[in-house]
PDB file of N, CA, C and O in Angstrom:
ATOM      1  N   UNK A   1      65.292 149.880  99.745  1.00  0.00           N
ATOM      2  CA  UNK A   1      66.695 149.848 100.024  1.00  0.00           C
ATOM      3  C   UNK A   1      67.122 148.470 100.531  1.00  0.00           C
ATOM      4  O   UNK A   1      68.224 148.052 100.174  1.00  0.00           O
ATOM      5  N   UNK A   2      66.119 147.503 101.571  1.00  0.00           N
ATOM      6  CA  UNK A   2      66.579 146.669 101.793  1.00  0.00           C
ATOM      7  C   UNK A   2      67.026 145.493 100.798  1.00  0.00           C
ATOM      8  O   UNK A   2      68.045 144.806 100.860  1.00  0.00           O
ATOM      9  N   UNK A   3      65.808 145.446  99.710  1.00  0.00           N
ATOM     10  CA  UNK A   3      65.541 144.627  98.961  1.00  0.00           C
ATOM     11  C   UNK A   3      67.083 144.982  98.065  1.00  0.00           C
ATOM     12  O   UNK A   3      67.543 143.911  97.670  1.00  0.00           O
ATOM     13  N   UNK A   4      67.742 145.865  97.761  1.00  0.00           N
ATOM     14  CA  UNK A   4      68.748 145.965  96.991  1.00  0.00           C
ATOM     15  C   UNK A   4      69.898 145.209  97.666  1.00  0.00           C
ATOM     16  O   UNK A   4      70.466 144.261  97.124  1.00  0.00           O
ATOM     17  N   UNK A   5      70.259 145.758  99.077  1.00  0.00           N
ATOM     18  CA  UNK A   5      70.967 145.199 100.244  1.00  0.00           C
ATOM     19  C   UNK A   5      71.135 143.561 100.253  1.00  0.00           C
ATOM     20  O   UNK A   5      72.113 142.823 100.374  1.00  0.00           O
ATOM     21  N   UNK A   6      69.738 143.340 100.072  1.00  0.00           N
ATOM     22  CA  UNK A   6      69.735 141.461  99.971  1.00  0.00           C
ATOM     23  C   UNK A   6      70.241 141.245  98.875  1.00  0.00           C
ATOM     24  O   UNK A   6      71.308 140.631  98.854  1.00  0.00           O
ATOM     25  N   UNK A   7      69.758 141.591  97.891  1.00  0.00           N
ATOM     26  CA  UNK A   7      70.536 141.176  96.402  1.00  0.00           C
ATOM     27  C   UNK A   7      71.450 140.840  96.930  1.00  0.00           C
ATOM     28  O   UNK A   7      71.774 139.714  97.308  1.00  0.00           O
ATOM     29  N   UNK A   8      72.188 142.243  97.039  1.00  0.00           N
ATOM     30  CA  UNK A   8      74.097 142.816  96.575  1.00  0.00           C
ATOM     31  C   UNK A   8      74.461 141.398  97.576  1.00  0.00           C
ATOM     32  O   UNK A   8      74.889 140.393  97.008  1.00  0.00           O
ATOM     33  N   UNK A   9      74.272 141.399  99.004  1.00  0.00           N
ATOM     34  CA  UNK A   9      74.735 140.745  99.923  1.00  0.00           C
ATOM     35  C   UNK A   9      74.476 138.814  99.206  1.00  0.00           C
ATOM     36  O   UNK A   9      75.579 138.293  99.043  1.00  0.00           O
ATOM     37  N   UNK A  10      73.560 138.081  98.913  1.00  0.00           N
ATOM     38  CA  UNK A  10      73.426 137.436  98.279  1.00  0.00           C
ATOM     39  C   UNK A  10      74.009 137.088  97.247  1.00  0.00           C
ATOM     40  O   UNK A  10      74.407 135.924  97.198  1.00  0.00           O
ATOM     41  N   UNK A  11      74.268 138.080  95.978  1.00  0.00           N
ATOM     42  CA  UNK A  11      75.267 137.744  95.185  1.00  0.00           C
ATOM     43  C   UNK A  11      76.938 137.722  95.584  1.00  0.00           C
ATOM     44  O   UNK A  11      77.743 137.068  94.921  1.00  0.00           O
ATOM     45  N   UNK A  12      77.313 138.529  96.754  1.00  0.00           N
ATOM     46  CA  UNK A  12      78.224 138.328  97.476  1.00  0.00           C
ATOM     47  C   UNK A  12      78.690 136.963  98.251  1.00  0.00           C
ATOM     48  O   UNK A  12      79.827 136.492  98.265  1.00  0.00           O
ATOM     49  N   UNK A  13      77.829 136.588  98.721  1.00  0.00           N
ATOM     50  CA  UNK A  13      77.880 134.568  99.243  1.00  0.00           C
ATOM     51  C   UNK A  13      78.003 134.160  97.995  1.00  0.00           C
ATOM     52  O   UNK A  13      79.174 133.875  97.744  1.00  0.00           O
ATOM     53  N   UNK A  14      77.401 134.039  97.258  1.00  0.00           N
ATOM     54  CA  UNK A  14      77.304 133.079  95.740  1.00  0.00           C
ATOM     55  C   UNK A  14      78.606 133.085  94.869  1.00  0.00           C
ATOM     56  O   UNK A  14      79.111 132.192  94.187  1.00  0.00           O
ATOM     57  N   UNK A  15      79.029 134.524  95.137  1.00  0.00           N
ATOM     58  CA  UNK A  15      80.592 134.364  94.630  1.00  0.00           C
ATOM     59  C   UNK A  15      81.444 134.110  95.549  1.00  0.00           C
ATOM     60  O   UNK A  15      82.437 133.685  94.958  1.00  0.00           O
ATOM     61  N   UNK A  16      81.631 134.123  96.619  1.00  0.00           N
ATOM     62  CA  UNK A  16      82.489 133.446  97.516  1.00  0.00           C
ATOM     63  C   UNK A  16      82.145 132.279  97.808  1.00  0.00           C
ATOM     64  O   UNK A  16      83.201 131.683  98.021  1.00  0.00           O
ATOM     65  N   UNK A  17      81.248 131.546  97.957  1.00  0.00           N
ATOM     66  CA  UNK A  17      80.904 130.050  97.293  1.00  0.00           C
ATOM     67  C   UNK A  17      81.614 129.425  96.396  1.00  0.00           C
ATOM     68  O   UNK A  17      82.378 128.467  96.513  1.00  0.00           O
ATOM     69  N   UNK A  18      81.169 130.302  95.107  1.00  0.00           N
ATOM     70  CA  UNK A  18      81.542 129.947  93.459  1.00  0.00           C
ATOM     71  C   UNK A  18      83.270 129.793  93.912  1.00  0.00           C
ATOM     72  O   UNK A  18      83.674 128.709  94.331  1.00  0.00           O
ATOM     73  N   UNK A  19      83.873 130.558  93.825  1.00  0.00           N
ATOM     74  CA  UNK A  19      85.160 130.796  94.121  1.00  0.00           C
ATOM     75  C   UNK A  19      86.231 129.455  95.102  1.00  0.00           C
ATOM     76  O   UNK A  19      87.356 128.998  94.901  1.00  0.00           O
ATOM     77  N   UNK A  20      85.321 129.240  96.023  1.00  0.00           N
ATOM     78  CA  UNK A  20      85.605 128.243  97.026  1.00  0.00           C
ATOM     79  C   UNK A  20      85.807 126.947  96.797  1.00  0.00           C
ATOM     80  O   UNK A  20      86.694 126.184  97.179  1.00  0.00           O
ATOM     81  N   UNK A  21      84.488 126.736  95.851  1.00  0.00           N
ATOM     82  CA  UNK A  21      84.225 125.221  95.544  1.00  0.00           C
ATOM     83  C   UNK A  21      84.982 125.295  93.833  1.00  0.00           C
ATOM     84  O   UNK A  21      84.982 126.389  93.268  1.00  0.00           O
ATOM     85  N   UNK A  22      85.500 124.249  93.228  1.00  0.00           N
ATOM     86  CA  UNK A  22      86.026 124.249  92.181  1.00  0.00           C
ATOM     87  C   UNK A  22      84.907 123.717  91.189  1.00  0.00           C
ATOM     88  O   UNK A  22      84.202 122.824  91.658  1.00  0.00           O
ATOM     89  N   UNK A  23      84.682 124.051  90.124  1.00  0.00           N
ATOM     90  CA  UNK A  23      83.482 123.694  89.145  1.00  0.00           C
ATOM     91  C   UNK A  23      84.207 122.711  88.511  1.00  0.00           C
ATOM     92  O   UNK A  23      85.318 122.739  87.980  1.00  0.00           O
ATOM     93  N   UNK A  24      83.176 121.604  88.693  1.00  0.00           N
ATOM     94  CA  UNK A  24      83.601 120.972  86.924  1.00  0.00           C
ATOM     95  C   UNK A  24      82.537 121.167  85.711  1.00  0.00           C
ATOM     96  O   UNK A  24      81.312 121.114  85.823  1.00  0.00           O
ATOM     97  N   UNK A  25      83.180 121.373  84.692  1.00  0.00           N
ATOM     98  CA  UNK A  25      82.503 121.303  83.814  1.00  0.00           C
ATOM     99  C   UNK A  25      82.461 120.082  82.533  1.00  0.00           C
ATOM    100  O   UNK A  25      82.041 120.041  81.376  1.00  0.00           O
ATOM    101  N   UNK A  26      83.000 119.353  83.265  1.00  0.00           N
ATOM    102  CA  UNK A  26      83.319 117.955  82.519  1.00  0.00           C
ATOM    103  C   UNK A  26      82.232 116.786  83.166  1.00  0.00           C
ATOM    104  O   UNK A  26      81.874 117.073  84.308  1.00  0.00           O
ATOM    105  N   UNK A  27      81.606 115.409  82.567  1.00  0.00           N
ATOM    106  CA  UNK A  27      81.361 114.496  83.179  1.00  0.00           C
ATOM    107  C   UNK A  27      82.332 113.717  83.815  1.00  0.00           C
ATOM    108  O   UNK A  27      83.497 113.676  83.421  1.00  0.00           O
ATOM    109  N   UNK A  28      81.858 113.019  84.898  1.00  0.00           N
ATOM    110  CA  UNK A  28      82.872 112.505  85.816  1.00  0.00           C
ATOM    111  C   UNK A  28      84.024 111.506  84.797  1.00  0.00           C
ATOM    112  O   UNK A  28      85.173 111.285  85.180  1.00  0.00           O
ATOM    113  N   UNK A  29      83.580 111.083  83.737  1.00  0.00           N
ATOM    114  CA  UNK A  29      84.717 109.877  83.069  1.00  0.00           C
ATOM    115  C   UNK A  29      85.222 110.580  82.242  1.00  0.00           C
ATOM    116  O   UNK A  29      86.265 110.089  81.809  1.00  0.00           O
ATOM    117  N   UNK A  30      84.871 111.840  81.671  1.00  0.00           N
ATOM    118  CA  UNK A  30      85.792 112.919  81.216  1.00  0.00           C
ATOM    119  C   UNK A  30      86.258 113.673  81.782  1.00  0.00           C
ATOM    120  O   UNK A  30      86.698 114.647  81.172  1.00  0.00           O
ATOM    121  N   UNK A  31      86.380 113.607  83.064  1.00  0.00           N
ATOM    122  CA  UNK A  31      87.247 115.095  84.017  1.00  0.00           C
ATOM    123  C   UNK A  31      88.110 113.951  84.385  1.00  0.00           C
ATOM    124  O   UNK A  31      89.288 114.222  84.615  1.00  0.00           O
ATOM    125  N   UNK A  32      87.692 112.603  84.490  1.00  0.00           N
ATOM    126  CA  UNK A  32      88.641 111.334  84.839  1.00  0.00           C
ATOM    127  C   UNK A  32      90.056 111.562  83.471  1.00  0.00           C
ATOM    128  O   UNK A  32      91.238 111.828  83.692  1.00  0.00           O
ATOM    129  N   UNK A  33      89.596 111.411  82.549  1.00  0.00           N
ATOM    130  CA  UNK A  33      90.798 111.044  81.647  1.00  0.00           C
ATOM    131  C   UNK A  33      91.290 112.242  81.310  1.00  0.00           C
ATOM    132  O   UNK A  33      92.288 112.131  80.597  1.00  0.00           O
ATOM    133  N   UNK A  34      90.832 113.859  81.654  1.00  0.00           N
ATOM    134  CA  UNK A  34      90.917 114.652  81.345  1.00  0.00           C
ATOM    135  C   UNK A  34      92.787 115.135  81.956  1.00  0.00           C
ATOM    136  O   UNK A  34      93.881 115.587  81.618  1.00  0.00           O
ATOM    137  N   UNK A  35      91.809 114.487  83.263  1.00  0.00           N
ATOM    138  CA  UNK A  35      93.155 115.070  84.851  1.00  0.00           C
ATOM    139  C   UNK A  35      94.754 113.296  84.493  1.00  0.00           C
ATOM    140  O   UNK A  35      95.856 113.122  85.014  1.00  0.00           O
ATOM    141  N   UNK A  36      94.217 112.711  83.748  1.00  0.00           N
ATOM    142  CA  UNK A  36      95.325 111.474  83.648  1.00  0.00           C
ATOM    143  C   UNK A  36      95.906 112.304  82.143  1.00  0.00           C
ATOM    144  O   UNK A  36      97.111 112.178  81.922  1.00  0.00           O
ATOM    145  N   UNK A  37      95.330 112.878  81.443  1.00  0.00           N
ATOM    146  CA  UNK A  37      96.377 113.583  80.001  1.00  0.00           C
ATOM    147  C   UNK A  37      97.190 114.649  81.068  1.00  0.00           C
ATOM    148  O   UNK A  37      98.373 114.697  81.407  1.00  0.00           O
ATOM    149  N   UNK A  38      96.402 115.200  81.314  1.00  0.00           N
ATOM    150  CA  UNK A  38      97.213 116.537  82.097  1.00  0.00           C
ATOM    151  C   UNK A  38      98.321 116.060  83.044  1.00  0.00           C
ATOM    152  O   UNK A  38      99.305 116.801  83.014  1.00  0.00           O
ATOM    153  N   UNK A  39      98.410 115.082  83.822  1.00  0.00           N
ATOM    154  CA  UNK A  39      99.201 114.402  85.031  1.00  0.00           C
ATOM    155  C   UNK A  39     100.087 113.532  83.717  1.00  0.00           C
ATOM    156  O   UNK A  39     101.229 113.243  84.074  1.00  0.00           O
ATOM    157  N   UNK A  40      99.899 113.292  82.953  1.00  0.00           N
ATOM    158  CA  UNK A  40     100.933 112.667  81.305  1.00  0.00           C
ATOM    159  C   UNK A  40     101.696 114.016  80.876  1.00  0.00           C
ATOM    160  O   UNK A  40     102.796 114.347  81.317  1.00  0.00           O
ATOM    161  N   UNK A  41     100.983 114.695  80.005  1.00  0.00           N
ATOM    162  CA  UNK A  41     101.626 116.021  79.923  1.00  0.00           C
ATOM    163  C   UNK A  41     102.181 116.221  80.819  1.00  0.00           C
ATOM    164  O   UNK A  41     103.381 116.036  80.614  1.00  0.00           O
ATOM    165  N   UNK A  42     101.924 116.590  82.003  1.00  0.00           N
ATOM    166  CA  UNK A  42     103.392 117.476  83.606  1.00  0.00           C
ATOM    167  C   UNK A  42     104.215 116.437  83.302  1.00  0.00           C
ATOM    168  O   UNK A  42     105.350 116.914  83.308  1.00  0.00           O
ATOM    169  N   UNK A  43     104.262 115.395  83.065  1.00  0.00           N
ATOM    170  CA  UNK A  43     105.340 114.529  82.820  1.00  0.00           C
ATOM    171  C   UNK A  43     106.496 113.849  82.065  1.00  0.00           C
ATOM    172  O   UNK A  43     107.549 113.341  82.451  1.00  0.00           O
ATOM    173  N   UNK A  44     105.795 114.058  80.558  1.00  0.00           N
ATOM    174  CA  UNK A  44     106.223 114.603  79.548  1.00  0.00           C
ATOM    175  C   UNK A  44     106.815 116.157  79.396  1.00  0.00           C
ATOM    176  O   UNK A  44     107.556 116.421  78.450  1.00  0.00           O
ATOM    177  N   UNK A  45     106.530 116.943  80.156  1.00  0.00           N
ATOM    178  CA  UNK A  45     107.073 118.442  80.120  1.00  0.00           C
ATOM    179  C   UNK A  45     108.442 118.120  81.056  1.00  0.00           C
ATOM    180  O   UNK A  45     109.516 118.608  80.706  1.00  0.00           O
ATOM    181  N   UNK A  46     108.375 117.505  81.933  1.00  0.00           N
ATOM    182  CA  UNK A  46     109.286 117.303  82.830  1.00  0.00           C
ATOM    183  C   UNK A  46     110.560 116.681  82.561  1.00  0.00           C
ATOM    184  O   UNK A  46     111.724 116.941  82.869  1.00  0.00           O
ATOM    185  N   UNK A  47     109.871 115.605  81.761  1.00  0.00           N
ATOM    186  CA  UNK A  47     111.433 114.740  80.506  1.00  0.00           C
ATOM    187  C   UNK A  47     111.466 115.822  80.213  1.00  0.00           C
ATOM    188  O   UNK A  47     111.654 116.348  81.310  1.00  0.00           O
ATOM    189  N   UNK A  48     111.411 116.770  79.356  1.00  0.00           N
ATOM    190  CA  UNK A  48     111.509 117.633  78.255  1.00  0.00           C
ATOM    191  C   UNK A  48     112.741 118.700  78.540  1.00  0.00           C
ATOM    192  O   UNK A  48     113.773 119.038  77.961  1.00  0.00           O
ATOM    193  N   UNK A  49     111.962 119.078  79.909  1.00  0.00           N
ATOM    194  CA  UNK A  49     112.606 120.065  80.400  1.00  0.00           C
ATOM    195  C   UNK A  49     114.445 119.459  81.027  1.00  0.00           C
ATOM    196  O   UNK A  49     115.473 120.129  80.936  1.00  0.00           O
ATOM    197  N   UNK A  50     114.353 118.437  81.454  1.00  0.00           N
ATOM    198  CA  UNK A  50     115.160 117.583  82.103  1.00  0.00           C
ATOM    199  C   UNK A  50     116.423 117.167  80.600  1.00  0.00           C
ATOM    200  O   UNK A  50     117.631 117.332  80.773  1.00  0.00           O
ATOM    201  N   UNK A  51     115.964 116.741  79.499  1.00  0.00           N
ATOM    202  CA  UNK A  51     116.288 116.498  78.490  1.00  0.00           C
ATOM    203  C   UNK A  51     117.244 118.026  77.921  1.00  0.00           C
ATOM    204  O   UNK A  51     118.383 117.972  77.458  1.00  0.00           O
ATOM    205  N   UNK A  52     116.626 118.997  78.065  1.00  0.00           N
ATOM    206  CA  UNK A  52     117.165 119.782  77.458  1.00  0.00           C
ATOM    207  C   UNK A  52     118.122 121.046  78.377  1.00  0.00           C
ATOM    208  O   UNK A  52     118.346 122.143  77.866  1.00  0.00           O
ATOM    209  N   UNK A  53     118.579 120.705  79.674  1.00  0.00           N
ATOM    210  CA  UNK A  53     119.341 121.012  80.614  1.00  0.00           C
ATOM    211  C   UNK A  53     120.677 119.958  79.887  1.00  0.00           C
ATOM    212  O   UNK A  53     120.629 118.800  79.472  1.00  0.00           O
ATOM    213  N   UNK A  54     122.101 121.194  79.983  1.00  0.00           N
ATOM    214  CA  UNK A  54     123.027 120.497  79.936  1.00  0.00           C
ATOM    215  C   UNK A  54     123.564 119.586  80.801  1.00  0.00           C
ATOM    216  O   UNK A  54     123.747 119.514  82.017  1.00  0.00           O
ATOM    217  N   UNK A  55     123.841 118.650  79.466  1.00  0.00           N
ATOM    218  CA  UNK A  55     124.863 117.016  80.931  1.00  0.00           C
ATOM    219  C   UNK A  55     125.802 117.954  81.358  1.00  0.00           C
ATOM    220  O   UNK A  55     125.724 118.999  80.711  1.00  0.00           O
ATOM    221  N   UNK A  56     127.021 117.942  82.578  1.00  0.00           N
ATOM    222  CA  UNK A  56     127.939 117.858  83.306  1.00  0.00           C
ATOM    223  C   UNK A  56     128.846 116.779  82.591  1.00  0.00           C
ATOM    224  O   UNK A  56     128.267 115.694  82.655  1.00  0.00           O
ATOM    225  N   UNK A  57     129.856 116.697  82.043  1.00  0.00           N
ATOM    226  CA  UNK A  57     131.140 116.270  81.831  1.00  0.00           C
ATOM    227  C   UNK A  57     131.520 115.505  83.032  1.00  0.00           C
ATOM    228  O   UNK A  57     131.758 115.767  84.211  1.00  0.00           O
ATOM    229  N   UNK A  58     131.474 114.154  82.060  1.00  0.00           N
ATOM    230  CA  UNK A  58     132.636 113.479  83.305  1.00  0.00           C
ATOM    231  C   UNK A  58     133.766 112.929  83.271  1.00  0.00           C
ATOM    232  O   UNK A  58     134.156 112.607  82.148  1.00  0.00           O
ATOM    233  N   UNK A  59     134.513 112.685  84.244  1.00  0.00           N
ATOM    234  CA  UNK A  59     136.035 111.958  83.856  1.00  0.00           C
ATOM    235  C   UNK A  59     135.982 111.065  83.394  1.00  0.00           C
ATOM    236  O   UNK A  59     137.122 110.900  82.959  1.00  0.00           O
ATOM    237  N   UNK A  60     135.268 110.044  83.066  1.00  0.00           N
ATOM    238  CA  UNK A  60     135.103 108.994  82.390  1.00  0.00           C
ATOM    239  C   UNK A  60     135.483 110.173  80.799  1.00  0.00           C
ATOM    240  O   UNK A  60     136.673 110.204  80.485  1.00  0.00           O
ATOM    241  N   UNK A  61     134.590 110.959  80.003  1.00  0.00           N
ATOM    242  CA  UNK A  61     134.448 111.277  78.842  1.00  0.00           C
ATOM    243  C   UNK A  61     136.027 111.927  78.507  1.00  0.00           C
ATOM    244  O   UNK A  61     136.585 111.741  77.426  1.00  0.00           O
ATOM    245  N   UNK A  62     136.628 112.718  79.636  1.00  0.00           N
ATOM    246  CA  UNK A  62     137.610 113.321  79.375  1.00  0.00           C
ATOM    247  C   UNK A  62     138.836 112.013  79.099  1.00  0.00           C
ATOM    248  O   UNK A  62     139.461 112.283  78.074  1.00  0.00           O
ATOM    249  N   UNK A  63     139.174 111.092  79.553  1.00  0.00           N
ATOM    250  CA  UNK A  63     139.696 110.336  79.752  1.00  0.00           C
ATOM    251  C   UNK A  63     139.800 109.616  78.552  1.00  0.00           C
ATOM    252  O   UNK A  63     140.984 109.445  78.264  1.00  0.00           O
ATOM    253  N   UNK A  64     138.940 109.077  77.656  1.00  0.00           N
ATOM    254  CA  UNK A  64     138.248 108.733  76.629  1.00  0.00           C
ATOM    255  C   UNK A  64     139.165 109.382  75.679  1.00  0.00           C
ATOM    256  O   UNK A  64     140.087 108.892  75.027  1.00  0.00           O
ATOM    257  N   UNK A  65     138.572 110.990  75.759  1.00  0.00           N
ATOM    258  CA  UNK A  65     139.357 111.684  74.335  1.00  0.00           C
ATOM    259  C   UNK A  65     141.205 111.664  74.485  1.00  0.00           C
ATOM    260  O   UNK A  65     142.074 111.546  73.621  1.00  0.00           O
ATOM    261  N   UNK A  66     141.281 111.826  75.905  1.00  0.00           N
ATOM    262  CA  UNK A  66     143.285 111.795  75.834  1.00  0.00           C
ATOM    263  C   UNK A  66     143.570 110.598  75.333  1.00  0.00           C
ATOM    264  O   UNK A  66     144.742 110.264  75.161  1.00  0.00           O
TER     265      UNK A  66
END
């Protein structure tokens, strides 16, 4: 019984470990350029999103058409 106890309890740390610490599964100069596309992309999504929110009208434009 104990020997099961240690397991269970053991694989219990190992996943709250696992969980804790973040894995990479990349080499360090590919998790490097990996995290600079991704930090490009959020940024590019961000024009995007920004881009495709309507302008606000201004008195300058109204002014224009009279």
């Amino acid at each position: 019984m104990s020997n099961y106890s240690t397991s269970a309890s053991n694989r219990n740390s190992q996943a709250v470990l696992d969980s804790a610490l973040p894995k990479s599964y990349y080499q360090d100069d590919q998790q490097t350029k990996f995290m600079h596309l991704q930090a490009e992309i959020d940024s590019l999504l961000q024009q995007l999103q920004s881009l495709k929110q309507p302008k606000p009208v201004s008195a300058d434009v109204d002014a224009e058409n009279n």
